[in-house]
C-alpha positions as CSV (number, residue, x, y, z in Angstrom):
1,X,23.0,23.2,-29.3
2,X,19.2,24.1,-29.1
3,X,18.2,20.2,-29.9
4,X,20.3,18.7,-27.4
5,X,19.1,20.9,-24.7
6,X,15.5,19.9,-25.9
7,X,16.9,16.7,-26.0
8,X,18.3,16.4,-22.8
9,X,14.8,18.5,-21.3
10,X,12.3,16.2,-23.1
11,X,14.3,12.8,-21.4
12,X,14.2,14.4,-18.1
13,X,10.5,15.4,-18.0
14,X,10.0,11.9,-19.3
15,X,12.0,10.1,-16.6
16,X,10.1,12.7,-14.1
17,X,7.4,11.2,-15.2
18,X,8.2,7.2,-15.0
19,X,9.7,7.9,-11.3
20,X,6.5,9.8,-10.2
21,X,3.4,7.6,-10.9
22,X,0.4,8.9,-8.6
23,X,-0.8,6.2,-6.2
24,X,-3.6,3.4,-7.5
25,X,-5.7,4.1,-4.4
26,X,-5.8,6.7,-1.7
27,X,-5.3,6.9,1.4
28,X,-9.3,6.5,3.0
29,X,-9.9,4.0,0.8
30,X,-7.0,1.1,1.5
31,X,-7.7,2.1,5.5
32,X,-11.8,1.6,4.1
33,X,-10.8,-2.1,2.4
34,X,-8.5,-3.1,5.5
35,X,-11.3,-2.4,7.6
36,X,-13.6,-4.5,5.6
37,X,-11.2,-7.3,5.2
38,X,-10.5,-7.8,9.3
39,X,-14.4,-7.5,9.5
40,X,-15.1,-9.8,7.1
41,X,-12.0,-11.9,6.5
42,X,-11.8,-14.6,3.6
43,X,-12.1,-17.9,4.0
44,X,-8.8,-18.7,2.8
45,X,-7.3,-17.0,6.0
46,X,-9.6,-19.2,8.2
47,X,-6.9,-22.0,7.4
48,X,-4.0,-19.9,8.8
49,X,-5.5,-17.7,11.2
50,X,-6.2,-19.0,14.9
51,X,-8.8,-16.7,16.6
52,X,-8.1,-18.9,20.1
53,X,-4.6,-18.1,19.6
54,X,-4.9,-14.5,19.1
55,X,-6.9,-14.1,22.3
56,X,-3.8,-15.8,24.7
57,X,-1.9,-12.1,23.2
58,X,-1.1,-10.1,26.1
59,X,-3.0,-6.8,24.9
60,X,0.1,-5.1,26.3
61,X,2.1,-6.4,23.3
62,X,-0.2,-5.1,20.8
63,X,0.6,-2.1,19.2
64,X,-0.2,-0.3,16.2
65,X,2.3,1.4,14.1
């Protein structure tokens, strides 16, 4: 009875453990490399980006969240 209760323990603290995986980056820093990537955008996203066309945006339709 003991080693299926240790068992049955030992799987749940190892599926506890698959489920909750701690994040690859915080918080500050993906808000930091979003930042940096709208400043300095690559030049792949030259080709599908339109800066004309985001400035004809009503700034009443922007919104963030």
């Amino acid at each position: 009875m003991k080693k299926i209760l240790l068992g049955l323990v030992v799987v749940m603290a190892m599926m506890f453990l698959y489920i909750y995986q701690s994040p690859i980056m915080s918080t500050v820093e993906e808000i930091t490399n979003a930042e940096r990537y709208l400043q300095n955008p690559p030049k792949e996203w030259s080709k599908s980006i339109s800066y004309v066309d985001l400035k004809e945006i009503p700034i009443e339709n922007v919104s963030a969240g």
